[in-house]
C-alpha positions as CSV (number, residue, x, y, z in Angstrom):
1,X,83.3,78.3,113.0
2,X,85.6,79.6,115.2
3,X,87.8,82.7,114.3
4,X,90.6,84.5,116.3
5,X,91.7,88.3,115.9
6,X,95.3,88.6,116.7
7,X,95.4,91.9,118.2
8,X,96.9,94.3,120.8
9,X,94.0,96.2,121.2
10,X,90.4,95.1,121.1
11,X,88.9,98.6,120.9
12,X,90.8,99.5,118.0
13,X,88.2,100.0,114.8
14,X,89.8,97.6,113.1
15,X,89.9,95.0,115.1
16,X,85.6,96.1,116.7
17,X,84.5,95.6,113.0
18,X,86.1,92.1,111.8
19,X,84.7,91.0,115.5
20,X,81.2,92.6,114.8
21,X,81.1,91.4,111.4
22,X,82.1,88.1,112.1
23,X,79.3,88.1,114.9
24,X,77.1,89.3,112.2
25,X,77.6,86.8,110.3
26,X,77.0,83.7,113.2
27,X,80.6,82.9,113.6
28,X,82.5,82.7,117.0
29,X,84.8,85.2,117.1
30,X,87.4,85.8,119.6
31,X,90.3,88.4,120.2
32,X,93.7,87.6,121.2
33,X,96.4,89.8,122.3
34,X,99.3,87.9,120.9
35,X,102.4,89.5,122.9
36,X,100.6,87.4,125.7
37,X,100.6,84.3,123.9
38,X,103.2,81.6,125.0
39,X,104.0,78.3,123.1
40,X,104.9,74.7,123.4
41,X,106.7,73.6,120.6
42,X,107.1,70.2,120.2
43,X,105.9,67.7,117.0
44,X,103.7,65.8,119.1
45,X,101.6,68.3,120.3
46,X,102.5,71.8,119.6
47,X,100.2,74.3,121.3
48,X,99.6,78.0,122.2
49,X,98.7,79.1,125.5
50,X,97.1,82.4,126.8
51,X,96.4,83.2,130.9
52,X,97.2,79.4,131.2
53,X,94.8,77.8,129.2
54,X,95.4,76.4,125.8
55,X,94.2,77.8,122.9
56,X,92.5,74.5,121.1
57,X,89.4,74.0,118.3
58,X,90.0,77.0,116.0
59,X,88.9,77.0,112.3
60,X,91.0,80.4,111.3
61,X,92.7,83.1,112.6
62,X,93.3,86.8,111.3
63,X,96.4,88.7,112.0
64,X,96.4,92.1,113.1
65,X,99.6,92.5,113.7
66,X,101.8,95.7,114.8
67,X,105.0,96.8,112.7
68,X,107.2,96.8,115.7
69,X,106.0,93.6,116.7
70,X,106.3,91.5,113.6
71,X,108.9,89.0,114.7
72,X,106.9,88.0,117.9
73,X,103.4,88.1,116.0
74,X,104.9,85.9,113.0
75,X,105.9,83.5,115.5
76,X,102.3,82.9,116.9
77,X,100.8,83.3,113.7
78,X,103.3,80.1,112.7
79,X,102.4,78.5,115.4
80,X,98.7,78.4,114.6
81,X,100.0,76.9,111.1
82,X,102.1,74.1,112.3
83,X,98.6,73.1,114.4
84,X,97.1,73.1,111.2
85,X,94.9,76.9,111.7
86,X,94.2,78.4,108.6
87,X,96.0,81.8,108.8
88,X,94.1,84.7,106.1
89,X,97.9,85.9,105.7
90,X,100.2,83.4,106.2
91,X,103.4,84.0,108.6
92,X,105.9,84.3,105.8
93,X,103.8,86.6,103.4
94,X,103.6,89.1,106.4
95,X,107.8,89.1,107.3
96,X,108.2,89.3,103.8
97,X,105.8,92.4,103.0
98,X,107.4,93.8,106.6
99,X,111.2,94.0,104.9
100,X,110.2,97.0,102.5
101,X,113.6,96.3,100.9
102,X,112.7,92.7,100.2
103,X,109.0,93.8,99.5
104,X,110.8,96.2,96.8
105,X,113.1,93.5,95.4
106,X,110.4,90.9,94.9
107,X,108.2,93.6,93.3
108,X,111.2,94.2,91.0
109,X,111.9,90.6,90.1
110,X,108.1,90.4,89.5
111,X,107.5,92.8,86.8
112,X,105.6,95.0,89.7
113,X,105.6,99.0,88.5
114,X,107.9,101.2,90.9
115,X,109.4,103.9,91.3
116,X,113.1,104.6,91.1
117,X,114.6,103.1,94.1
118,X,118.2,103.3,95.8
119,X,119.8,101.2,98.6
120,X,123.4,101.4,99.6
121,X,125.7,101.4,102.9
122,X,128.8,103.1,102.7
123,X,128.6,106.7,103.2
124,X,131.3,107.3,100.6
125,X,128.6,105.9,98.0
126,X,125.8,108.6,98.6
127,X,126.9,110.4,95.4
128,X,126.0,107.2,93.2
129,X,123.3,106.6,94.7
130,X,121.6,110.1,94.7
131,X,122.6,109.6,90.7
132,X,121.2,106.2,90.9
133,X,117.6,107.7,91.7
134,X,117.9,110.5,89.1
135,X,119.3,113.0,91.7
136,X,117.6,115.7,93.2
137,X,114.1,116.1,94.5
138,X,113.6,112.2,95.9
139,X,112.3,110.9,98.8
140,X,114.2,109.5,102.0
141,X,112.9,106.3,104.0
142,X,113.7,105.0,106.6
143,X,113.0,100.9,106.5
144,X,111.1,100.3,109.8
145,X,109.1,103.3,109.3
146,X,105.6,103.7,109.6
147,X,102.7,106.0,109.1
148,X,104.7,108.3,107.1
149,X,107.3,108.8,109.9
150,X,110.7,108.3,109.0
151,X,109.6,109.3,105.3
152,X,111.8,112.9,104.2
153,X,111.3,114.7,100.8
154,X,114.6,116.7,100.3
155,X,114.6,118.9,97.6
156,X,118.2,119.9,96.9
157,X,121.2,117.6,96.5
158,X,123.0,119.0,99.4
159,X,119.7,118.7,101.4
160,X,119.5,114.6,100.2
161,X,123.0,114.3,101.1
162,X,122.8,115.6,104.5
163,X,120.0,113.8,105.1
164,X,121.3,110.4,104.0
165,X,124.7,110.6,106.1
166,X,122.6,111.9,109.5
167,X,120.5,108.6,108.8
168,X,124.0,106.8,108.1
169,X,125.7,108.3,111.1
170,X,122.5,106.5,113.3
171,X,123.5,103.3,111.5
172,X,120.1,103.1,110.1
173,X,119.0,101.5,106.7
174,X,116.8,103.5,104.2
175,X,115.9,103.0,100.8
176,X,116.1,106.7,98.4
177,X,113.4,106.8,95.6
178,X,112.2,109.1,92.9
179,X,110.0,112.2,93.3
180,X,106.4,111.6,92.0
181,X,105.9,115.0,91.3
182,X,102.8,114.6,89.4
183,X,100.9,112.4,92.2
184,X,100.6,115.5,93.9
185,X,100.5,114.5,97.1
186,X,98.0,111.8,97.0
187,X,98.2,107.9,96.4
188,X,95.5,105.6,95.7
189,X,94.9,102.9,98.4
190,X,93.6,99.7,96.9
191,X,92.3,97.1,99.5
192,X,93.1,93.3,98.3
193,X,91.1,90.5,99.7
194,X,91.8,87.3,97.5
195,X,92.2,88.1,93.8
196,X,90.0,91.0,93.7
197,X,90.0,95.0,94.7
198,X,87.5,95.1,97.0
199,X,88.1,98.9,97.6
200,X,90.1,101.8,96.4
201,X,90.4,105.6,98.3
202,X,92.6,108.5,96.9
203,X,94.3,109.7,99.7
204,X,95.3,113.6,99.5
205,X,98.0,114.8,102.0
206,X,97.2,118.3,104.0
207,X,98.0,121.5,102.7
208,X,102.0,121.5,102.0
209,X,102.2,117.8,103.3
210,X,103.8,115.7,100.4
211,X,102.7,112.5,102.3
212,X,99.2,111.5,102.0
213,X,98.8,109.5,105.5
214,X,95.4,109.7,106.8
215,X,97.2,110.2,110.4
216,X,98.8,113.1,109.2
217,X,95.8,115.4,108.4
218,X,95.1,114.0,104.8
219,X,91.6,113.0,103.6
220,X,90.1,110.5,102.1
221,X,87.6,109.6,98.7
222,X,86.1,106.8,97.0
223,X,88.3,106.3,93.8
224,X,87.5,104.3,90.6
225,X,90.8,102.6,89.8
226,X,92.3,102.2,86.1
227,X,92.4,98.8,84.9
228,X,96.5,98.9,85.0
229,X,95.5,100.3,88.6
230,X,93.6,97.0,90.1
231,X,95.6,94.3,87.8
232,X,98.8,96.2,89.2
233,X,97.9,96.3,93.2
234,X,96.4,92.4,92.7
235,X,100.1,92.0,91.5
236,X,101.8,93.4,93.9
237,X,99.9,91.7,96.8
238,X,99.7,88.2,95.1
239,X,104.0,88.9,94.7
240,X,104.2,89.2,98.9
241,X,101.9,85.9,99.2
242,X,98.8,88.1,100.8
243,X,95.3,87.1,100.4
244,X,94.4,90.5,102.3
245,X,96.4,93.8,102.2
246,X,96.8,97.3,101.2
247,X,98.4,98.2,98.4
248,X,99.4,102.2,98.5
249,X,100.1,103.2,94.6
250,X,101.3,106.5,93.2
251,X,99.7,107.7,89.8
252,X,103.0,108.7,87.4
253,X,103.5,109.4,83.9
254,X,104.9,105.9,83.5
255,X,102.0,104.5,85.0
256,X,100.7,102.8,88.5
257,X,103.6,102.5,91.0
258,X,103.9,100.4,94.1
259,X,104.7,102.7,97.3
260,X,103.8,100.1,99.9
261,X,102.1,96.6,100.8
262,X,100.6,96.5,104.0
263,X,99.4,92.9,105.3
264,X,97.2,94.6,108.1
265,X,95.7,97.3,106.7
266,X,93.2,99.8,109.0
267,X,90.0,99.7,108.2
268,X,88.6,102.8,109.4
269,X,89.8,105.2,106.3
270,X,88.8,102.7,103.8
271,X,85.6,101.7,105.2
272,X,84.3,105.6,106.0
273,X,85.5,106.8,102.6
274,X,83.7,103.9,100.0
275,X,80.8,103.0,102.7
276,X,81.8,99.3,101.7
277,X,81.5,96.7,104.5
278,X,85.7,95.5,104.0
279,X,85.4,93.6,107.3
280,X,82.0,91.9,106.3
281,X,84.4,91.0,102.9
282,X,87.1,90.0,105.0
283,X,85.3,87.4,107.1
284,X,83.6,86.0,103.9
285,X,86.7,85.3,102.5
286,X,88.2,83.8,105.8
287,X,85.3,81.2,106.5
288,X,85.3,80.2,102.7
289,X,89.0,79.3,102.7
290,X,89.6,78.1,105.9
291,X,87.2,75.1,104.9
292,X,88.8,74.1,102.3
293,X,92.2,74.5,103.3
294,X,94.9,72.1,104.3
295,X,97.4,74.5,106.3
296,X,99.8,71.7,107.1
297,X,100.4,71.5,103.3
298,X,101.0,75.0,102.4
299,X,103.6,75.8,105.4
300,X,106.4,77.7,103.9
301,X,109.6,78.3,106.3
């Protein structure tokens, strides 16, 4: 079988271990930096082409695509669908887990736990929507952040408020949300491949740090989840249409809450803090769907 690895960078750890443990496992593996990727679209013979040579005979590919580079990476990811390449997260399943407002919305409309969340556009209806999200402390995001950047906890009203017309004034969309006090800093990070947890990490944020991003000094643990836990982050990624992703969920009083779906989760936090072999998991999962699927069938536009 022949696999690709859509990726930027082929000495990220992410991207080393799905190519080792394809390898491992006797497969051909092969990684592609899909910003140089050019295509021929056409219905007779549609094709992708990289340093001049078309890219023909693969089984599967998996996705590894950047945040900033979504609308480019989709595109070559579709591309290997309408040539009938099994994709291990399908083009549409990654734009819509990208839109976190849309992610939120079809959480929503699925039952999904959240927390509190606000969205608005006129600055003259901050007040409301402060109120909407049971005012004061709640959390700021903006919607193409990443990593915890772009994410602000303000504590006061005046503090929200401030906050939310300097984002306004830069004509950028954010989302407001509840406070999860009791998390304490920490979320559980629950790796879905399939319909099954394969993983789970409590991630604690640094000393006066109220987000837990490993980037951002936190540490990692090996975490048994709650039943609500793992039926709750299988929800949540089965809602965005992902066969693999991350599912980031806050402990609250009201239960499991969805912070975040992430259709190309790292690797390295997950793998280093349970000792499990998620890339090994991965590639299993690829090779035993990619033969039995019909990719020209399931093509959603």
């Amino acid at each position: 079988m022949k696999i690709a690895i859509l990726s930027q960078d082929a000495a990220l750890y992410s991207t080393r271990r799905l190519k080792e443990a394809g390898e491992k496992q006797g497969y051909q593996m092969r990684v592609i930096p899909y910003l140089r990727c050019y295509m021929n679209i056409t219905s007779s013979r549609p094709s992708i082409i990289f340093n001049g040579t078309p890219l023909e005979n693969f089984d599967a590919v998996i996705p590894r695509i950047g945040a900033s580079r979504t609308f480019y990476g989709t595109a070559v990811v579709r591309q290997f669908e309408v040539m009938g390449v099994f994709s291990c997260n399908e083009s549409q399943a990654i734009s819509r887990s990208r839109d976190k407002l849309r992610c939120m919305q079809i959480l929503a409309k699925e039952g999904v736990g959240l927390p509190v969340t606000g969205f608005a556009h006129a600055t003259q209806d901050i007040d409301g929507l402060i109120e909407t999200v049971g005012g004061a402390p709640l959390v700021i995001k903006l919607l193409e952040g990443t990593q915890g950047i772009g994410v602000v906890l303000a504590e006061t009203y005046q503090a929200a408020k401030s906050v939310i017309e300097a984002f306004r004034g830069l004509d950028t969309n954010i989302l407001v949300q509840e406070y999860i006090k009791e998390a304490g800093g920490a979320d559980l990070r629950c790796f879905v491949v399939g319909d099954q947890v394969i993983a789970a990490m409590k991630r604690q944020g640094a000393k006066g740090e109220f987000r837990s991003n490993l980037h951002r000094g936190g540490n990692a643990e090996k975490i048994k989840l709650s039943i609500d836990e793992r039926t709750t982050a299988i929800k949540a990624a089965r809602a965005m249409g992902l066969n693999v992703a991350g599912v980031d969920l806050l402990r609250s009083n009201h239960g499991p809450v969805v912070m975040e779906v992430n259709s190309s989760p790292g690797l390295e936090g997950i793998e280093k803090a349970t000792k499990i072999d998620v890339a090994g998991k991965i590639i299993e999962y690829v090779v035993e769907n990619a033969a039995n699927s019909d990719t020209k069938e399931l093509i959603k536009y």
